[in-house]
C-alpha positions as CSV (number, residue, x, y, z in Angstrom):
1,X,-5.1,-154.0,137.1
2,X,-3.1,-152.7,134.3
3,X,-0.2,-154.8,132.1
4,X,2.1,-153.9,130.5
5,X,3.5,-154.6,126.9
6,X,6.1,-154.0,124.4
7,X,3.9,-154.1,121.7
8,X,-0.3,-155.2,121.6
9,X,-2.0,-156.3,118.6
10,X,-5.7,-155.1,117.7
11,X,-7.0,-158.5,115.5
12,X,-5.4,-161.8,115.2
13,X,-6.3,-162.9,111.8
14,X,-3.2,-163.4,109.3
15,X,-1.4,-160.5,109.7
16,X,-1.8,-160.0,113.2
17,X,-0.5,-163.1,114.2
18,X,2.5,-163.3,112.2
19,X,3.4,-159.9,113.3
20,X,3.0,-161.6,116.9
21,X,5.3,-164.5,116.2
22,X,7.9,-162.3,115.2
23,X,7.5,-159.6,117.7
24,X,8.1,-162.7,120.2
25,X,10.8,-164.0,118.2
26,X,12.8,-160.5,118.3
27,X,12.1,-160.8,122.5
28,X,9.2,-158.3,122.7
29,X,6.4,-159.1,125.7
30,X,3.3,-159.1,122.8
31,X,-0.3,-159.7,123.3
32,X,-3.2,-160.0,120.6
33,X,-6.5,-158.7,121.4
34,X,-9.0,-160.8,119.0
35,X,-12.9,-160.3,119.4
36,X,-13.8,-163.6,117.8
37,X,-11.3,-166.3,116.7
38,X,-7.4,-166.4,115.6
39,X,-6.9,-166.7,112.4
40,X,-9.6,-164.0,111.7
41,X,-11.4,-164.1,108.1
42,X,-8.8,-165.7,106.3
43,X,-8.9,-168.9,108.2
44,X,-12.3,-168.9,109.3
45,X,-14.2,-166.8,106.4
46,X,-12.3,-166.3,104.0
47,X,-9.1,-168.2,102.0
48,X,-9.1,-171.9,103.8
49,X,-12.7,-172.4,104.1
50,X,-13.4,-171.4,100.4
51,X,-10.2,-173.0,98.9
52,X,-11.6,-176.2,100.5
53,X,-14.7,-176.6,98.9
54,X,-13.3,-175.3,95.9
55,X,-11.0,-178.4,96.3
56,X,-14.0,-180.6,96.6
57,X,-15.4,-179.0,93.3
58,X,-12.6,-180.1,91.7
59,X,-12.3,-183.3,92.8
60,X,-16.0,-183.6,91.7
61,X,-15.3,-182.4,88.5
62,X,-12.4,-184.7,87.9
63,X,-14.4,-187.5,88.8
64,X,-17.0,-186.5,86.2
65,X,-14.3,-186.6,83.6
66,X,-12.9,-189.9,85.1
67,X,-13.7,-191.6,81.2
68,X,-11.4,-190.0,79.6
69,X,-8.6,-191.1,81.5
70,X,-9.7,-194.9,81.4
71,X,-11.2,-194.8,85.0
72,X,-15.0,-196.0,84.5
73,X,-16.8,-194.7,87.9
74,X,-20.7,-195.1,88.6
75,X,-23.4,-193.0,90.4
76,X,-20.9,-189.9,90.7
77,X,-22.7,-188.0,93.1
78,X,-22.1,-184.6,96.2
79,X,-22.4,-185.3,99.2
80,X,-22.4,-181.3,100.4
81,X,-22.7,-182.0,103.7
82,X,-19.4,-184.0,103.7
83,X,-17.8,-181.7,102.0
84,X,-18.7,-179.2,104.2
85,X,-17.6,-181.3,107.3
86,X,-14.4,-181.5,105.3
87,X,-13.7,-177.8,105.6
88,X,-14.7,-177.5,108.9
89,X,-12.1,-180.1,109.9
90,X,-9.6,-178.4,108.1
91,X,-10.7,-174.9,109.6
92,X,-10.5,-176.9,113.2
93,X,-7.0,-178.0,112.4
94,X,-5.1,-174.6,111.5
95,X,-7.0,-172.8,114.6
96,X,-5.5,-175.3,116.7
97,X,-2.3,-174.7,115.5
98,X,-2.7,-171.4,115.4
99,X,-3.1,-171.7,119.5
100,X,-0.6,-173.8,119.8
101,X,1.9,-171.1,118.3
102,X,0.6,-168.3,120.6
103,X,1.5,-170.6,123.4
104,X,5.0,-171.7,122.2
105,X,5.7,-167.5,121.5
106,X,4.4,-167.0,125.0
107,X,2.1,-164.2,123.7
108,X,-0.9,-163.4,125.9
109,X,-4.1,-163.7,124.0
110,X,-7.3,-161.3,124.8
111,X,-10.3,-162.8,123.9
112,X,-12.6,-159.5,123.4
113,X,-13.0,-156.2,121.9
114,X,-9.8,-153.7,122.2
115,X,-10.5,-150.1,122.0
116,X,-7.6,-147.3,121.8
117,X,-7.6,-144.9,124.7
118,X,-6.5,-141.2,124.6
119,X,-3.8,-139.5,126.9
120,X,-4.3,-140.9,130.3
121,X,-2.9,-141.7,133.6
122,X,-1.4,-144.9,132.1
123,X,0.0,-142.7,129.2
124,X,1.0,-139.1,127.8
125,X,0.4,-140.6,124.4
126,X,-3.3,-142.1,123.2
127,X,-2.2,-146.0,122.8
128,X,-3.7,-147.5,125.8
129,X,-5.7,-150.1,125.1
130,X,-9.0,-151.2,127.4
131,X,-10.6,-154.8,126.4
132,X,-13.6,-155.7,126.7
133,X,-13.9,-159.2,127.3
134,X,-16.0,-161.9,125.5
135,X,-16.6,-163.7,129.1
136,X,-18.2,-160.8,130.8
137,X,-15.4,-160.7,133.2
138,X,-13.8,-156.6,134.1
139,X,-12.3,-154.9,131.5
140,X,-8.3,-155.4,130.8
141,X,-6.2,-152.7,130.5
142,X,-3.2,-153.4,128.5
143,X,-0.6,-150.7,128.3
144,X,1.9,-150.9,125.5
145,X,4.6,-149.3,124.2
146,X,3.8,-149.4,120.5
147,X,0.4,-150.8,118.8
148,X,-0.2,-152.6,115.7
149,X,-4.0,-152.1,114.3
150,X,-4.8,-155.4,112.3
151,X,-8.8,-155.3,112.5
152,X,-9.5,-156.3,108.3
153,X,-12.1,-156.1,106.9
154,X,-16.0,-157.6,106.0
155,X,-17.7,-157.6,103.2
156,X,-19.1,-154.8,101.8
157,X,-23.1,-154.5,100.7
158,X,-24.2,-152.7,97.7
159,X,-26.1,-149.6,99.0
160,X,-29.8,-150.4,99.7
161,X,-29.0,-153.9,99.5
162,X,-27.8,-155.6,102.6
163,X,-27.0,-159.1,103.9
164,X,-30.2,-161.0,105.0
165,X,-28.0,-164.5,105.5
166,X,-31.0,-166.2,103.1
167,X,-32.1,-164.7,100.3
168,X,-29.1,-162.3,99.6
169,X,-25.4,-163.5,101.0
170,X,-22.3,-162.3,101.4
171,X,-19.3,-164.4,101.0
172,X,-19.5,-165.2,104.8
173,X,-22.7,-166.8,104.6
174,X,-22.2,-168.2,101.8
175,X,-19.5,-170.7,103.2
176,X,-22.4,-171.7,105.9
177,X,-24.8,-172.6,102.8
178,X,-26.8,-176.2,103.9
179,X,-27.2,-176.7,100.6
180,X,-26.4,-176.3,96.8
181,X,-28.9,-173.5,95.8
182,X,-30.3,-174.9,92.0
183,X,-29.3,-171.5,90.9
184,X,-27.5,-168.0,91.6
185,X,-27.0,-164.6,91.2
186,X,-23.3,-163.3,91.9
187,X,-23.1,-159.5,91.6
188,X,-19.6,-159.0,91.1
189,X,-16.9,-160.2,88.8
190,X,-13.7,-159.8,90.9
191,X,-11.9,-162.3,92.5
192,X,-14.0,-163.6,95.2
193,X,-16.8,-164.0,92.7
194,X,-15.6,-166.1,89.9
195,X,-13.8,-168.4,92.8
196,X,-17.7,-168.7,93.4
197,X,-19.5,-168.7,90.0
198,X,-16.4,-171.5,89.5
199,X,-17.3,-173.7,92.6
200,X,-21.0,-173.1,92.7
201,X,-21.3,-174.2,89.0
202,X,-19.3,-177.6,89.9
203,X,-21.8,-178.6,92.4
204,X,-24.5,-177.7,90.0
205,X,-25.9,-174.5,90.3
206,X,-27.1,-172.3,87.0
207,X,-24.7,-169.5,88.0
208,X,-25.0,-166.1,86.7
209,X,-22.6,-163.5,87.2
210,X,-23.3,-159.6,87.0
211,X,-20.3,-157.3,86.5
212,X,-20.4,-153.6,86.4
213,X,-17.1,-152.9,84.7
214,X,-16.6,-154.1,80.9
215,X,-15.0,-157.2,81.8
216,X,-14.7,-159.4,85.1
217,X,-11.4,-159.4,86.8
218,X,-10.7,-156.0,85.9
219,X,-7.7,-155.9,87.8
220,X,-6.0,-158.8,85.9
221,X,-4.2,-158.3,82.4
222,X,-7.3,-158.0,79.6
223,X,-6.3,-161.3,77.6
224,X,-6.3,-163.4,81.3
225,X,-10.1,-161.5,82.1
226,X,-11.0,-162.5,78.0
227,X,-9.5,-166.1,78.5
228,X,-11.6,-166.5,81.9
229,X,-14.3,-165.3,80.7
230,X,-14.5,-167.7,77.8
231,X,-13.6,-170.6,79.5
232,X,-16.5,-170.0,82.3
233,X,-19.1,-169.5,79.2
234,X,-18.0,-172.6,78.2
235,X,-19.2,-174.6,81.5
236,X,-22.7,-172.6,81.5
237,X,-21.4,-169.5,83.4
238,X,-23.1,-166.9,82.3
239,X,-22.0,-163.5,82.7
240,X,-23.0,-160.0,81.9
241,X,-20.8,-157.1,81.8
242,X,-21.2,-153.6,82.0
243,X,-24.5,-154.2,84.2
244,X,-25.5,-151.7,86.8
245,X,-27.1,-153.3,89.5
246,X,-30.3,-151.1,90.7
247,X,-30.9,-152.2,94.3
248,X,-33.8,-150.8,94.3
249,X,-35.8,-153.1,92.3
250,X,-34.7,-156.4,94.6
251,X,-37.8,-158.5,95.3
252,X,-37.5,-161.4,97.6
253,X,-39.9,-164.1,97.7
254,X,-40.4,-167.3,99.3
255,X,-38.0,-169.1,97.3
256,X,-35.9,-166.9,94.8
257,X,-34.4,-163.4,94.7
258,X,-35.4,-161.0,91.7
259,X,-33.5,-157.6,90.7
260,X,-32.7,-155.1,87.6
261,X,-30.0,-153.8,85.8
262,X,-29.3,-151.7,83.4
263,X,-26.6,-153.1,80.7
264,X,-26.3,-151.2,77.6
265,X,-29.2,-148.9,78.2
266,X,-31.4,-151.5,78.6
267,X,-33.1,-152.5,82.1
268,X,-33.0,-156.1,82.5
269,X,-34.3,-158.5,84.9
270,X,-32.1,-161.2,86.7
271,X,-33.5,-164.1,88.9
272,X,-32.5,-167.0,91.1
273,X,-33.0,-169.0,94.3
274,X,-29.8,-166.7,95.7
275,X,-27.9,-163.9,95.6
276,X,-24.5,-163.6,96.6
277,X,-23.2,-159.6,96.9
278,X,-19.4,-159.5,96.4
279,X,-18.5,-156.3,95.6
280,X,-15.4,-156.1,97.5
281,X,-14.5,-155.6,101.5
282,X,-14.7,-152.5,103.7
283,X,-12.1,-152.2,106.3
284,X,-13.2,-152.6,110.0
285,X,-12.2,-149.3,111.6
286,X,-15.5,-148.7,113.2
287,X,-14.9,-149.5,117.7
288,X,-11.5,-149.1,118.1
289,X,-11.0,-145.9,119.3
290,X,-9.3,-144.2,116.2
291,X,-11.4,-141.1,117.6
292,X,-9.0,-140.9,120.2
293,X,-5.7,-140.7,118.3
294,X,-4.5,-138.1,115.5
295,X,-4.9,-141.5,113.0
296,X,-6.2,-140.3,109.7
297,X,-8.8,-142.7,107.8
298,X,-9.7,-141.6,104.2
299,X,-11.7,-143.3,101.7
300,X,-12.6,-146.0,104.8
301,X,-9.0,-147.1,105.2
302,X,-6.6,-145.5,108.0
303,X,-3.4,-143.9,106.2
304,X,0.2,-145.0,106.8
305,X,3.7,-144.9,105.7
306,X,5.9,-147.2,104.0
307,X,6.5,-149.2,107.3
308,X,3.0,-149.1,108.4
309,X,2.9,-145.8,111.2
310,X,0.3,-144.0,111.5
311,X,0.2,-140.2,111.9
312,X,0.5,-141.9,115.9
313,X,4.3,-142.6,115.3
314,X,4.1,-145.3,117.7
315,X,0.9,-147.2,116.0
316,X,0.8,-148.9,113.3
317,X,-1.8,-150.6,110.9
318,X,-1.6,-153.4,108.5
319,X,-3.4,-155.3,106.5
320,X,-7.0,-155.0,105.0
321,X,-8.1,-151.9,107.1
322,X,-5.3,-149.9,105.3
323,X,-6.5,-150.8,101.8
324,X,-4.4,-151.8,98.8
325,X,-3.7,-155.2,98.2
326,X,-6.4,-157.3,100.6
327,X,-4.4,-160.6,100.5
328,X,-3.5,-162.5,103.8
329,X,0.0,-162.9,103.0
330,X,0.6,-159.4,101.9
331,X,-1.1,-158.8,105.7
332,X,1.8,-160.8,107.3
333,X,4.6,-159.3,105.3
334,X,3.5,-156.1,106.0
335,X,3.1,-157.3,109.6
336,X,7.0,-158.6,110.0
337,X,8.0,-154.9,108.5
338,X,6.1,-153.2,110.9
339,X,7.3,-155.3,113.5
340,X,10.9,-154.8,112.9
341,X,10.8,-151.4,111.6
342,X,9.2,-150.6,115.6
343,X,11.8,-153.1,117.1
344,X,14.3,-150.5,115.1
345,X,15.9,-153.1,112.5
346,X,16.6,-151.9,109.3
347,X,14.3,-152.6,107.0
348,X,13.2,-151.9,103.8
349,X,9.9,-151.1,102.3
350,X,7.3,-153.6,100.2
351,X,7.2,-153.5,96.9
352,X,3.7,-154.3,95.7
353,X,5.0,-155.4,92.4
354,X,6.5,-158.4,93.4
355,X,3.7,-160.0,95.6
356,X,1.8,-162.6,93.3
357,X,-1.9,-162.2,93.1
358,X,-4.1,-165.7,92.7
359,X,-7.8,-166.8,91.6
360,X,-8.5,-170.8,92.6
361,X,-11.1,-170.7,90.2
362,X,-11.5,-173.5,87.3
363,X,-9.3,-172.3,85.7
364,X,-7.1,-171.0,87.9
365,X,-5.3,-167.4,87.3
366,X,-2.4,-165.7,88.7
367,X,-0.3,-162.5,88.0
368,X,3.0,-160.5,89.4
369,X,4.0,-156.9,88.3
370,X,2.4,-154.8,85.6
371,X,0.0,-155.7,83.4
372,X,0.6,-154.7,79.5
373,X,-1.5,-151.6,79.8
374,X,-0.8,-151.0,83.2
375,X,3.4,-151.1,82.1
376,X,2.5,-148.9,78.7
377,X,0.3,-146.1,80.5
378,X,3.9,-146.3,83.0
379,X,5.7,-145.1,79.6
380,X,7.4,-148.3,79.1
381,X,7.8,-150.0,75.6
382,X,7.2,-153.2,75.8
383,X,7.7,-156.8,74.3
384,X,5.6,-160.1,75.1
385,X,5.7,-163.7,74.7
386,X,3.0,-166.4,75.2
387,X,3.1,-169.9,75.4
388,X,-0.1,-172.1,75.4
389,X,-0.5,-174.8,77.6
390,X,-1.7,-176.5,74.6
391,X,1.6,-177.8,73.9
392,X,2.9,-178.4,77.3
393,X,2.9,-182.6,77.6
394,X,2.2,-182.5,81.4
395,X,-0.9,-180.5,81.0
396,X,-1.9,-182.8,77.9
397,X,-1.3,-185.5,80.6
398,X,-3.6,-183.4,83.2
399,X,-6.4,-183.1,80.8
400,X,-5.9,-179.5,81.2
401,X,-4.6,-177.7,78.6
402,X,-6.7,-174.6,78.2
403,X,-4.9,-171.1,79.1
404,X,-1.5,-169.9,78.3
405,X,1.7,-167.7,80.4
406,X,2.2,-164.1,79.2
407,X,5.2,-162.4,79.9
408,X,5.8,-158.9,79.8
409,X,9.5,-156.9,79.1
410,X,10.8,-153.8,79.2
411,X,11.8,-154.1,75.3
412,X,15.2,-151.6,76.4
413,X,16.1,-153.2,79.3
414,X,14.8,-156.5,78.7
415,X,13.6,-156.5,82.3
416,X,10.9,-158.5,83.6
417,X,7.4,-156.5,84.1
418,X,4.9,-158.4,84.7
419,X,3.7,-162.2,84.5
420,X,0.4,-163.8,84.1
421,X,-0.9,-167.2,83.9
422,X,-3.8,-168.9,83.4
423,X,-4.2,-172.8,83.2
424,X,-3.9,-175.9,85.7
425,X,-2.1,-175.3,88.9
426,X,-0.6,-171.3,88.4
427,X,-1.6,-170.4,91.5
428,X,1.5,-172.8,92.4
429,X,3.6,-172.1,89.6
430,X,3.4,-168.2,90.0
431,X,6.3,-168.1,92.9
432,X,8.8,-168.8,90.2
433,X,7.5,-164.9,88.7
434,X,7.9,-163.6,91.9
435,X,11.0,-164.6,92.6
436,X,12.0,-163.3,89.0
437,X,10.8,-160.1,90.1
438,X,12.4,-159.5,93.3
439,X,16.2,-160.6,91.6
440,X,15.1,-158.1,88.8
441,X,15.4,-161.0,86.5
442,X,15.4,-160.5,82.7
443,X,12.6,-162.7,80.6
444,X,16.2,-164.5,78.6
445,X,17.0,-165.4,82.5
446,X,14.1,-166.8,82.8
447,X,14.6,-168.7,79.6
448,X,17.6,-169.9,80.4
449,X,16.0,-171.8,83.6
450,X,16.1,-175.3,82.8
451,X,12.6,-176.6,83.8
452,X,12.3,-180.1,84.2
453,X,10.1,-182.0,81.1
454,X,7.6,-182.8,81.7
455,X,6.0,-180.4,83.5
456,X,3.9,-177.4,83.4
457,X,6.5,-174.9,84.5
458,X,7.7,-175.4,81.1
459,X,5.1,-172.6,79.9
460,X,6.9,-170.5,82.1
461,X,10.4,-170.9,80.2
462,X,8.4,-171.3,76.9
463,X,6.5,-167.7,77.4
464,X,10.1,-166.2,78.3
465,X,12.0,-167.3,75.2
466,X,9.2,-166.4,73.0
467,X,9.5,-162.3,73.9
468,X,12.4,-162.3,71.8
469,X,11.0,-164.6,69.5
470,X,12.9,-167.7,70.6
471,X,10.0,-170.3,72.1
472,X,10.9,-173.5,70.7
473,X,7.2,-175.4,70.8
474,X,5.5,-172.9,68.8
């Protein structure tokens, strides 16, 4: 038997169910077809799970350096398995409230694989959407009047070089790791593998990282991807630039993982007990019936508008499997546009530049707008002030002062471009940029914020009055 919707959801992971809350909230019968859990990768595989044993590393860390605060401690050890417990427990706890928030939006929950139909006896338009279930019981058929395609993404494998879950990992098995391997190879410098060179080499691991582009975080501002890339060489991180994986040279053995590269026109050899492959995500539009529907997919990622339709006016897609920024909250803001832009509110489109980007690395790193080159190659002229943690007190007080806020300005308009931290706790400082850049705040606004003392949002009002020259600790 056929049901009918207002709106169904392909894939409750972040975006998905946020569009779902507020599809509910706005009165709209909604139902999310999920194949595996809600929540999807972020909460399961992906932001929660790693974030909490990166918590654990630096807890662990801290400890190590308990001395220099006064606090003698004894027989510091990991207990991996705890740790691991920990996250799990934390994982458990969002899910269920995850549920619970289905239940209070009354939104009907399919627990299987949804696959978009073509024109059929349910519909004149393709939209229709058949489930097949997880418990084995008869296929549902939902009918709705507008779709939202949420489905993400996995991680990607370098080409001849895929996922065995032992010897070579993903970020996904990584998470499920039984134990600290002694040491690692992490092919790829972007975000998700310096949060893992970062936490691996915490526990312990001899961590090597192998980047093919000149520098690792290549989508960061240069001086942030020089500044973490010093800092990580100074705990033992090694990492090689410019290096061109060749797959074809992997050997596995019993107990370690050996493969080639070529850096600087040299061919190099690289081995460890592991390798972890994270070279970015591919989005998951493979099974859900895009074959049936006039949606266009290039480069792996279906195509949209600024509110999220598809060349199927009536469906939309968000989140990873249209490309662009693969964050979870940029997911569920693009979710609540679609969802309102469908329900026929006004609404206006995203602007990417204001959506703050963050690395939960040792150090951390975060970034809104343009980066210097990015805002000169746009034909702006800029200015820029920097401020070191160095001679912020609270970060003194931390035991954290490595890494510094850069600010960049339009030097006409004295508009704010771009911001980027790195240092102790930016990942929760950086909301302060955003905000900035969503009032279209000038750097001398920004300087004329009165941050409390002490604290380490002072940088932040520090590194504005220094683009014109006006910082008062340096």
């Amino acid at each position: 038997m056929a049901e009918e919707y207002d709106l169904v959801i392909l894939g409750g992971g972040t975006g998905g169910y946020v569009a779902a809350i507020r599809a509910s909230q706005l009165g709209l019968k909604t139902a999310v077809v999920e194949k595996s859990k809600l929540g999807g990768t972020c909460l399961h595989r992906g932001c929660i799970p790693s974030k909490a044993l990166l918590r654990s590393a630096e807890v662990l860390n801290t400890a190590r350096r308990s001395a220099d605060f006064g606090v003698e401690i004894e027989n510091i050890s990991l207990n991996f398995q705890k740790a691991q417990a920990r996250k799990q427990s934390i994982v458990d706890t969002l899910y269920s409230g995850v549920q619970g928030l289905m239940r209070k939006g009354k939104i009907d929950v399919y627990e299987g694989i949804g696959r978009i139909l073509g024109p059929s006896i349910f519909s004149p338009l393709p939209g229709t959407i058949s489930v097949e279930m997880n418990d084995g019981t008869e296929n549902a058929m939902l009918i709705p009047k507008n779709v939202i395609i949420a489905t993400g993404s996995r991680p990607r494998p370098l080409p001849s070089l895929e996922f065995d879950g032992e010897r070579i990992l993903s970020s996904d098995d990584a998470l499920e790791l039984a134990k600290v391997p002694e040491s690692i190879l992490i092919v790829g410098g972007g975000v998700i593998g310096i949060e893992w060179a970062s936490m691996l080499a915490d526990f312990g691991a001899k961590v090597t990282v192998l980047e093919y582009a000149p520098r690792i975080i290549p989508a960061e501002d240069e001086e942030i991807s020089r500044e973490m890339s010093r800092l990580l060489n100074k705990r033992g991180i090694e990492i090689i630039t410019g290096a061109k994986v060749l797959p074809d040279t992997i050997e596995k053995k019993e107990q370690s993982v050996m493969v080639q590269a070529e850096v600087d026109g040299d061919i190099r050899s690289y081995a460890a007990e592991k390798m972890l492959v994270s070279i970015g995500r591919q989005a998951n539009v493979e099974g859900i019936g895009l074959e049936n529907t006039d949606i266009s997919v290039e480069n792996g990622y279906i195509q949209t508008n600024a509110f999220y339709q598809t060349k199927e006016s009536h469906i939309y897609a968000i989140g990873d499997v249209i490309g662009g920024l693969q964050l979870a909250h940029v997911a569920s803001h693009e979710g609540l546009t679609a969802v309102e832009h469908l329900a026929g509110q006004e609404v206006d489109a995203l602007d990417y530049t204001t959506i703050a980007k963050c690395i939960y690395s040792s150090p951390e790193a975060a970034s809104v707008g343009l980066t210097e080159r990015e805002a000169q190659g746009k034909g702006y002229e800029v200015k820029v002030g920097k401020f070191s943690f160095r001679a912020i007190g609270k970060a003194l007080v931390y035991g954290e002062s490595d890494g510094f806020v850069k600010i960049i300005a339009d030097k006409k308009t004295d508009d704010l471009l771009g911001v980027h931290m790195i240092g102790p706790h930016v990942t929760d400082m950086i909301s302060e940029a955003g905000l900035a850049r969503v009032l279209d705040a000038a750097a001398w606004e920004v300087g004329c914020t009165i941050h409390p003392h002490p604290s380490l949002s002072e940088a932040i009002g520090e590194a504005a009055l220094a683009v014109d020259g006006r910082a008062i600790h340096s």
